[in-house]
Biotite code that builds the C-alpha atoms (Angstrom):
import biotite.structure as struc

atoms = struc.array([
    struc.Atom([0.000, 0.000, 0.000], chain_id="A", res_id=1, res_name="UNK", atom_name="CA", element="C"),
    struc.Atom([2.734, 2.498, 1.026], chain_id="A", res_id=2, res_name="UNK", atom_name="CA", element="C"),
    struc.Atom([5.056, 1.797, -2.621], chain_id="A", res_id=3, res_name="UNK", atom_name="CA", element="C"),
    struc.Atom([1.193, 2.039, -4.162], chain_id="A", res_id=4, res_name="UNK", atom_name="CA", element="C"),
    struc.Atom([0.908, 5.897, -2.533], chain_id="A", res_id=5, res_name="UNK", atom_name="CA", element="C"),
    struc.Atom([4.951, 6.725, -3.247], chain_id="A", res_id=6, res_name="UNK", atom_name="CA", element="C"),
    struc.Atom([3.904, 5.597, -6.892], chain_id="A", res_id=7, res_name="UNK", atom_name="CA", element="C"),
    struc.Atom([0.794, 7.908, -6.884], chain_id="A", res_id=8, res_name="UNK", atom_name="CA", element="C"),
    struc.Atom([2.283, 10.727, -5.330], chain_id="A", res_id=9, res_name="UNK", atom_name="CA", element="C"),
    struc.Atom([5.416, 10.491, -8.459], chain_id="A", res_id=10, res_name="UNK", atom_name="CA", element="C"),
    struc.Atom([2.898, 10.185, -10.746], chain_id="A", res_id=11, res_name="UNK", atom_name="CA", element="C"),
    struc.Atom([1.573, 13.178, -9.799], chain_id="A", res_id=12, res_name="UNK", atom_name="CA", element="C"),
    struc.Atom([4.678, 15.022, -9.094], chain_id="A", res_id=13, res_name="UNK", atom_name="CA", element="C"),
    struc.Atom([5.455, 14.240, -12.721], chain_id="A", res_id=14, res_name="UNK", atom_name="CA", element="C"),
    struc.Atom([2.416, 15.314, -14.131], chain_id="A", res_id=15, res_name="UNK", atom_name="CA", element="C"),
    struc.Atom([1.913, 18.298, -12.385], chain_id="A", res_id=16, res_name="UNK", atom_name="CA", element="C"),
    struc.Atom([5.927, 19.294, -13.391], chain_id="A", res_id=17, res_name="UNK", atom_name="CA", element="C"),
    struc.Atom([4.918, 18.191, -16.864], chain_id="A", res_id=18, res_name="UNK", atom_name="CA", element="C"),
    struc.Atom([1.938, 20.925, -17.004], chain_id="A", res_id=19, res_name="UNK", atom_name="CA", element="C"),
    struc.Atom([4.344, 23.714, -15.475], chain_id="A", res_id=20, res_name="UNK", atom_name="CA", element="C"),
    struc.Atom([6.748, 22.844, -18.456], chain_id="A", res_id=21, res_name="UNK", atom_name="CA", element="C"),
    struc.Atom([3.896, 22.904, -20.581], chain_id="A", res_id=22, res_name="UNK", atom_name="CA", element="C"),
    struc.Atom([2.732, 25.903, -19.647], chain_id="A", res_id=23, res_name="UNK", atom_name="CA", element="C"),
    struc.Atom([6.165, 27.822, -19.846], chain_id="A", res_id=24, res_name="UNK", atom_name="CA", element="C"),
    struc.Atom([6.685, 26.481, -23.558], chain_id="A", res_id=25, res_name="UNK", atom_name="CA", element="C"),
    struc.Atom([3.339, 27.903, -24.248], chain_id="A", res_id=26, res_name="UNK", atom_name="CA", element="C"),
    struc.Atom([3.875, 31.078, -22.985], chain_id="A", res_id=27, res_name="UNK", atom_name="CA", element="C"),
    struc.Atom([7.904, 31.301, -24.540], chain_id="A", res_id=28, res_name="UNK", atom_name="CA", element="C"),
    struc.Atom([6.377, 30.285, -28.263], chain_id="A", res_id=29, res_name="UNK", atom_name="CA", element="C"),
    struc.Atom([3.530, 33.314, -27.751], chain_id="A", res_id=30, res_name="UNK", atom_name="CA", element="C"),
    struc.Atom([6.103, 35.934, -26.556], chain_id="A", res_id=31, res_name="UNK", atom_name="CA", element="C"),
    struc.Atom([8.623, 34.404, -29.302], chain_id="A", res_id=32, res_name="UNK", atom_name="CA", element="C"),
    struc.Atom([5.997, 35.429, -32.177], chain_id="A", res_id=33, res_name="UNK", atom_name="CA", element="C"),
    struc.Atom([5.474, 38.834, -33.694], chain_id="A", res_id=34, res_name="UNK", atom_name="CA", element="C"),
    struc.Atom([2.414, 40.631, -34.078], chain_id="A", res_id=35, res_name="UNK", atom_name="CA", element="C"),
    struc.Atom([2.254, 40.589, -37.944], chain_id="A", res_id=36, res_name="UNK", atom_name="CA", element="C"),
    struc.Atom([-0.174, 41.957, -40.136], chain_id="A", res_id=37, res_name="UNK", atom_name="CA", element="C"),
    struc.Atom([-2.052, 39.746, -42.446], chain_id="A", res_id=38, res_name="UNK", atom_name="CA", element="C"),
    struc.Atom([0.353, 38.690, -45.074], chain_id="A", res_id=39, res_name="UNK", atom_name="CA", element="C"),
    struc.Atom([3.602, 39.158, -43.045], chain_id="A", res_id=40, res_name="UNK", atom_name="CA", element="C"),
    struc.Atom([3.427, 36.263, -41.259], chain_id="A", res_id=41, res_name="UNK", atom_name="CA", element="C"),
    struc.Atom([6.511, 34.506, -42.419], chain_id="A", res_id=42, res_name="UNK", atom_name="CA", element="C"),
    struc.Atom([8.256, 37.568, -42.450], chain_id="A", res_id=43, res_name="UNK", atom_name="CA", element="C"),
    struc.Atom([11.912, 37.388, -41.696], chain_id="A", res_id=44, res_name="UNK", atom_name="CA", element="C"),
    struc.Atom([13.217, 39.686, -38.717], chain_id="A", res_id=45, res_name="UNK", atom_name="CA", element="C"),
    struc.Atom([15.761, 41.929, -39.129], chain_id="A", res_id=46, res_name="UNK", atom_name="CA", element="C"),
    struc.Atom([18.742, 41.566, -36.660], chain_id="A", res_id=47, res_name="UNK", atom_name="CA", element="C"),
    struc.Atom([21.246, 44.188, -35.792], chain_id="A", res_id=48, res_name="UNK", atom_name="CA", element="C"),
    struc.Atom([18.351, 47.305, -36.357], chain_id="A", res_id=49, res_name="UNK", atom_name="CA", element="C"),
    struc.Atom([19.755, 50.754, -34.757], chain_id="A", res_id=50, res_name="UNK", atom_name="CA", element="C"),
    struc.Atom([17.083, 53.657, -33.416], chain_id="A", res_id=51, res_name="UNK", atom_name="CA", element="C"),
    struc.Atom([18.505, 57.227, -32.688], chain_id="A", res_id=52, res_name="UNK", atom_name="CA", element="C"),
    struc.Atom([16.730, 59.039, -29.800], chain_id="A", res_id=53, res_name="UNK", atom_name="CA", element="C"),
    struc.Atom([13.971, 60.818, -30.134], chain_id="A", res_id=54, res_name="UNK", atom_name="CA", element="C"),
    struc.Atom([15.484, 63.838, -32.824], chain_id="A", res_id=55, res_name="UNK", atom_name="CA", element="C"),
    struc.Atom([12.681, 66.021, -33.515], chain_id="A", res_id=56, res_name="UNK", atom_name="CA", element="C"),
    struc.Atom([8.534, 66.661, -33.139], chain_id="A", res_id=57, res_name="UNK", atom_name="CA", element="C"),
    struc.Atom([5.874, 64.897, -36.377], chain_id="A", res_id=58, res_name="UNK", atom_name="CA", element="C"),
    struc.Atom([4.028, 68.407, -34.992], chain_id="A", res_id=59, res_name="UNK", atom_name="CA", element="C"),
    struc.Atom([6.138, 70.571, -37.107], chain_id="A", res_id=60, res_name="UNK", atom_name="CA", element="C"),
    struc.Atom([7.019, 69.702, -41.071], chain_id="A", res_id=61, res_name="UNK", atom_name="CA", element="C"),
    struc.Atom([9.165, 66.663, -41.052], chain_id="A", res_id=62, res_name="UNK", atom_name="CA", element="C"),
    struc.Atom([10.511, 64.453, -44.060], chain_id="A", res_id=63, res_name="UNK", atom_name="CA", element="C"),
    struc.Atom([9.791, 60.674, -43.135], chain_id="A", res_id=64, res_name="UNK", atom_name="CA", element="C"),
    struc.Atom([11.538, 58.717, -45.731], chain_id="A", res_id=65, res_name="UNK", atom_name="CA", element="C"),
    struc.Atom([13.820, 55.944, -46.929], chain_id="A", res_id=66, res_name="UNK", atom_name="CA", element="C"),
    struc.Atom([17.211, 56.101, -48.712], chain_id="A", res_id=67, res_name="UNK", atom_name="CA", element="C"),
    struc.Atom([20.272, 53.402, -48.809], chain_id="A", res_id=68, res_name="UNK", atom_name="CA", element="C"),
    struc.Atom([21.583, 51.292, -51.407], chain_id="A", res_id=69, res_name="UNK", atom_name="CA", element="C"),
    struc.Atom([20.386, 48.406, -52.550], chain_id="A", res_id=70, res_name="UNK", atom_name="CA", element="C"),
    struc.Atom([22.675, 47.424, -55.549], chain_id="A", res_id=71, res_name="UNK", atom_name="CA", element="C"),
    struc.Atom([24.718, 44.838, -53.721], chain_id="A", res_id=72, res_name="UNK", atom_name="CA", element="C"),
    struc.Atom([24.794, 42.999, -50.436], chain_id="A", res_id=73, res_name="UNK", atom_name="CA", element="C"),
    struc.Atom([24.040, 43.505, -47.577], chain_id="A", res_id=74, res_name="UNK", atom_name="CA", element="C"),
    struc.Atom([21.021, 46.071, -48.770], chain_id="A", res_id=75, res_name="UNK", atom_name="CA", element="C"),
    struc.Atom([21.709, 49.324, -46.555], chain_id="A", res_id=76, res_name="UNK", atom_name="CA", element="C"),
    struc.Atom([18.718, 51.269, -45.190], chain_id="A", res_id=77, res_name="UNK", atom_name="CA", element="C"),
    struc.Atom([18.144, 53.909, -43.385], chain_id="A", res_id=78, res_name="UNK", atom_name="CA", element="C"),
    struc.Atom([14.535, 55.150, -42.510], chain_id="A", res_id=79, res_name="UNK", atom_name="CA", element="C"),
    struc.Atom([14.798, 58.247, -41.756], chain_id="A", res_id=80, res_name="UNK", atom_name="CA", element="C"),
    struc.Atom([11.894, 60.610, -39.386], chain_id="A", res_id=81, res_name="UNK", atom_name="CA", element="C"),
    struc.Atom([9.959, 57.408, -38.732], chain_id="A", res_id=82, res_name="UNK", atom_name="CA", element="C"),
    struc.Atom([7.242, 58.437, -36.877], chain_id="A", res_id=83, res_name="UNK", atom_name="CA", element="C"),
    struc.Atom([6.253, 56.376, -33.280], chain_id="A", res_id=84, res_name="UNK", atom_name="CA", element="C"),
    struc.Atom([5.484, 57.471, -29.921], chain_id="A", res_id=85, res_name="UNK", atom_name="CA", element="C"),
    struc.Atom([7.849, 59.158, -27.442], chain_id="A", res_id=86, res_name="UNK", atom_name="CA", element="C"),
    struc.Atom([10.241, 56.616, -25.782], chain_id="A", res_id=87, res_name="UNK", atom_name="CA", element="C"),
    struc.Atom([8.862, 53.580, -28.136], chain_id="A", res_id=88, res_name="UNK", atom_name="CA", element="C"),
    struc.Atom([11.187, 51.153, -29.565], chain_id="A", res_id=89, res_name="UNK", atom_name="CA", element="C"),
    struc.Atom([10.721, 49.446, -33.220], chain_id="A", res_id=90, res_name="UNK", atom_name="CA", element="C"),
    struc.Atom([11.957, 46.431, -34.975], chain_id="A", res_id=91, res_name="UNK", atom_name="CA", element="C"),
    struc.Atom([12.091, 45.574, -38.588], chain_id="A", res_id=92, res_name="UNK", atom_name="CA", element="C"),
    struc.Atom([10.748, 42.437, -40.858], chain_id="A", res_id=93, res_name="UNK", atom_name="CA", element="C"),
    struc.Atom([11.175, 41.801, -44.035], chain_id="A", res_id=94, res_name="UNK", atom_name="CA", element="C"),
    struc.Atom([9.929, 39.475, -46.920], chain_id="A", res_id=95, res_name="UNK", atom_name="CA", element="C"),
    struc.Atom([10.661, 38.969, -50.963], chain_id="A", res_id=96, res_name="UNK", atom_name="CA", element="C"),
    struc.Atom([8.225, 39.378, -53.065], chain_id="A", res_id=97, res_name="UNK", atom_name="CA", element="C"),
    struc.Atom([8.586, 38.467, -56.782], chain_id="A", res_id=98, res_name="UNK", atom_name="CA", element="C"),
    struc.Atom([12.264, 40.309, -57.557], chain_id="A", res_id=99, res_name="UNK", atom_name="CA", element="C"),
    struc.Atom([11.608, 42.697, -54.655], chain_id="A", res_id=100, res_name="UNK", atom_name="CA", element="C"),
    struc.Atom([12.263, 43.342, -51.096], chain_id="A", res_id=101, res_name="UNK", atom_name="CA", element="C"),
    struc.Atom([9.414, 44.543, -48.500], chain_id="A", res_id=102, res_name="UNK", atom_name="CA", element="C"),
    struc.Atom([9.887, 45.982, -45.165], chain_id="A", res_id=103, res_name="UNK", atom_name="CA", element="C"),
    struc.Atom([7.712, 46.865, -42.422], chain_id="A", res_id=104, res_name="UNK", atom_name="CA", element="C"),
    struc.Atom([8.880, 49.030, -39.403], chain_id="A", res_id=105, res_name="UNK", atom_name="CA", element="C"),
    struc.Atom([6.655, 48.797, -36.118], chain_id="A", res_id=106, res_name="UNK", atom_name="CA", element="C"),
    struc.Atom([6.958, 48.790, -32.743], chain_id="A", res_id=107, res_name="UNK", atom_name="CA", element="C"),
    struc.Atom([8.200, 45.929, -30.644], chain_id="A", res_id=108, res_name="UNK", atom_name="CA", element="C"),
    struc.Atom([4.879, 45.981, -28.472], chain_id="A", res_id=109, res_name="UNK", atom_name="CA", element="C"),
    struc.Atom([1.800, 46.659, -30.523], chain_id="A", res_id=110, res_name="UNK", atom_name="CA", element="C"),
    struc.Atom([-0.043, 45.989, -27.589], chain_id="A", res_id=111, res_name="UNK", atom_name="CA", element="C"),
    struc.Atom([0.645, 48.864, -24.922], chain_id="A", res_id=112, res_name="UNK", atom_name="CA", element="C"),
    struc.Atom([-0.914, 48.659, -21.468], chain_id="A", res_id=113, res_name="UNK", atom_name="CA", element="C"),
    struc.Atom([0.119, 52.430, -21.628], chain_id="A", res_id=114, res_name="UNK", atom_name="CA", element="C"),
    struc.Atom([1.530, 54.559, -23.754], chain_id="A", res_id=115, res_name="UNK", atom_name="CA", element="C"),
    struc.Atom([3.162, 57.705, -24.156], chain_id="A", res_id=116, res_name="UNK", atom_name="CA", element="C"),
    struc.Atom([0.808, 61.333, -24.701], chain_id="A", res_id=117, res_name="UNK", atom_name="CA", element="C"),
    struc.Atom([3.607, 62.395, -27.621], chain_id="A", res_id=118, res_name="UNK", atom_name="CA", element="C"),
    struc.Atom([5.228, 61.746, -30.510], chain_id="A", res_id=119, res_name="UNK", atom_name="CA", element="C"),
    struc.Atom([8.910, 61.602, -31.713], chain_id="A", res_id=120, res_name="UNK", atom_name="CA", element="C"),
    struc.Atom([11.268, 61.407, -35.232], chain_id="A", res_id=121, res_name="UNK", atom_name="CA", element="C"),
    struc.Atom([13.747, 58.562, -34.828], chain_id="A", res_id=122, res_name="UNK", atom_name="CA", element="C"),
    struc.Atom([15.999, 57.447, -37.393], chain_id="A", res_id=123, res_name="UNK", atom_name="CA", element="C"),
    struc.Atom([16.136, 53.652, -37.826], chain_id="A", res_id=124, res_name="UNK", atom_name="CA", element="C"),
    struc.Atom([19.087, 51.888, -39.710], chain_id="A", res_id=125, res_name="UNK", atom_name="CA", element="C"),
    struc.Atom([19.268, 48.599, -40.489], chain_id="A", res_id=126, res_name="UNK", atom_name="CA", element="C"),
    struc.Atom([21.071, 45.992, -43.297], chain_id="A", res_id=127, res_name="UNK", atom_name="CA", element="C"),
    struc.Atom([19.285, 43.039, -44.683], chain_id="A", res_id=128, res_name="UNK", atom_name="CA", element="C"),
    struc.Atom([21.421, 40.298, -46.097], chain_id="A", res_id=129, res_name="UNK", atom_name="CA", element="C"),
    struc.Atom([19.380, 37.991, -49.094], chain_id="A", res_id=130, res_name="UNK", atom_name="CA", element="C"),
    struc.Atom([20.331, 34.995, -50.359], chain_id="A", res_id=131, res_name="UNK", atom_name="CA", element="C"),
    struc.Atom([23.363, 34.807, -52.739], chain_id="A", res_id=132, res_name="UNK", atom_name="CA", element="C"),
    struc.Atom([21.315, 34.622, -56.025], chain_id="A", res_id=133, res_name="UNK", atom_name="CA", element="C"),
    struc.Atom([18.962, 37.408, -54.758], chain_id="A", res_id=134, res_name="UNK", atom_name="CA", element="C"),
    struc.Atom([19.132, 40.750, -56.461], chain_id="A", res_id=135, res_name="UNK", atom_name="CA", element="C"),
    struc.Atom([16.190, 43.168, -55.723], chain_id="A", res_id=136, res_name="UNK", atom_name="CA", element="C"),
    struc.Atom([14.714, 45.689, -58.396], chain_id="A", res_id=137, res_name="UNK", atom_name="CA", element="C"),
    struc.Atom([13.122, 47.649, -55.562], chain_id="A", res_id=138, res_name="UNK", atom_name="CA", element="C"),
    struc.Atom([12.578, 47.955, -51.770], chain_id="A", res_id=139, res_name="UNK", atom_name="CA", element="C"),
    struc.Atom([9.563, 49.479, -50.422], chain_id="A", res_id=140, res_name="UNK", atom_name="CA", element="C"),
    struc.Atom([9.569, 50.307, -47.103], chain_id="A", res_id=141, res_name="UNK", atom_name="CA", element="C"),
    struc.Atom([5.930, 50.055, -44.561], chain_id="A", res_id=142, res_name="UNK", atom_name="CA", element="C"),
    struc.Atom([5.461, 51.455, -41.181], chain_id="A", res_id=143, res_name="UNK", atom_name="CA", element="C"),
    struc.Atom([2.511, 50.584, -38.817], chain_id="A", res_id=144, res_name="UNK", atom_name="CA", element="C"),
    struc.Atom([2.065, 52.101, -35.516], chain_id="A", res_id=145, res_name="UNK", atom_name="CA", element="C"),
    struc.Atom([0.815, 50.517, -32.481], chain_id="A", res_id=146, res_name="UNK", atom_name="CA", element="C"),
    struc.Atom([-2.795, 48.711, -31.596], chain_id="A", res_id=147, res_name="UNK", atom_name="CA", element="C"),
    struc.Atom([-3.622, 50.586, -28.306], chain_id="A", res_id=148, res_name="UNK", atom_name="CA", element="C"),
    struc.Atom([-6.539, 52.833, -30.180], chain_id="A", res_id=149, res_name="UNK", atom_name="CA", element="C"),
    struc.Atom([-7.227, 49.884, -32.547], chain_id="A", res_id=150, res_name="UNK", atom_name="CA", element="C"),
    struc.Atom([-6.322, 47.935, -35.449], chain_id="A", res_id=151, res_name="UNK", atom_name="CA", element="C"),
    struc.Atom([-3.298, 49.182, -37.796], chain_id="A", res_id=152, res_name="UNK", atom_name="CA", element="C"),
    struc.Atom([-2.694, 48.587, -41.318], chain_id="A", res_id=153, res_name="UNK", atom_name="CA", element="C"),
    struc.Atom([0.321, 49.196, -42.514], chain_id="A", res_id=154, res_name="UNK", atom_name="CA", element="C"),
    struc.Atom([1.513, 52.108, -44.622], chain_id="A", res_id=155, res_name="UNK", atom_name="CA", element="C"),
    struc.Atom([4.295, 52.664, -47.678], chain_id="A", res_id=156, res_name="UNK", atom_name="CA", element="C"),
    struc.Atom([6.663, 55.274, -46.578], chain_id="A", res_id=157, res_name="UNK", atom_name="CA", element="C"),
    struc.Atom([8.907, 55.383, -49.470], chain_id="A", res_id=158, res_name="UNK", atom_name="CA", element="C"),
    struc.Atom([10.398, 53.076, -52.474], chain_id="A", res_id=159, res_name="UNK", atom_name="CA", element="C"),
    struc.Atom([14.480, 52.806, -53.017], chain_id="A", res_id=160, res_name="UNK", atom_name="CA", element="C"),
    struc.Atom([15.239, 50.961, -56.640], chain_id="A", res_id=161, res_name="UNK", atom_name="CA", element="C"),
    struc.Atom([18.687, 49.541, -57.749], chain_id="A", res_id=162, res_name="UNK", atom_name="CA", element="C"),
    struc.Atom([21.308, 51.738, -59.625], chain_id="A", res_id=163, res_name="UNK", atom_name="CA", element="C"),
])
């Protein structure tokens, strides 16, 4: 009777340790996804991405815009005035599509709890590295701000096109 209840009680010890795991793997593989837009979701993300602080107020005329060079590799980019919320940091994706490269720019939580009661210019700079036998006609670059007030779409900021 007593090995019967040490069996039981490992049993459940096990079972109950195999729920906790499950339970953490759940909740690493949702905070491991991004929150995509429809159509992004096997987007690639873009490592190594650089944001200056805040440089300058979307209240007064500003020039949001892409340049860089995208006739060899890595492609160079360099968004520059993105508009996003004071103190709000971004991350990049990208995907091919046909002979071109797309790239969306949005904040690493789209979700807030809270967010900030002002906006800021940042300039984000980044380098995407394609596969060997990849040579883009044209990147076109997206931004999409965050959720808290609702759904976002995102929206084309500006084309570069090889020399």
């Amino acid at each position: 009777m007593q090995r019967l209840l040490v069996s039981m009680t490992a049993l459940g010890l096990m079972a109950m340790g195999l729920m906790a795991m499950g339970l953490m793997a759940m909740g690493l593989m949702g905070c491991a996804g991004a929150d995509l837009p429809a159509g992004w979701e096997d987007a690639k993300h873009v490592e190594g991405l650089t944001q200056s602080a805040c440089g300058g107020s979307p209240y007064e005329d500003f020039d949001e815009r892409v340049e860089g060079d995208i006739s060899g590799s890595p492609l160079v980019v360099a968004y520059r005035e993105a508009h996003f919320r004071c103190e709000q940091e971004v991350e990049a994706f990208y995907r091919v599509v046909d002979a071109d490269v797309e790239v969306l720019v949005q904040p690493v939580d789209m979700n807030p709890s809270a967010v900030a009661g002002c906006d800021c210019l940042y300039d984000v700079d980044f380098q995407i590295r394609l596969e060997e036998d990849l040579a883009p006609t044209e990147l076109v670059l997206f931004r999409r701000w965050d959720e808290a007030g609702g759904p976002t779409e995102p929206i084309e900021v500006g084309r570069l096109e090889r020399e």
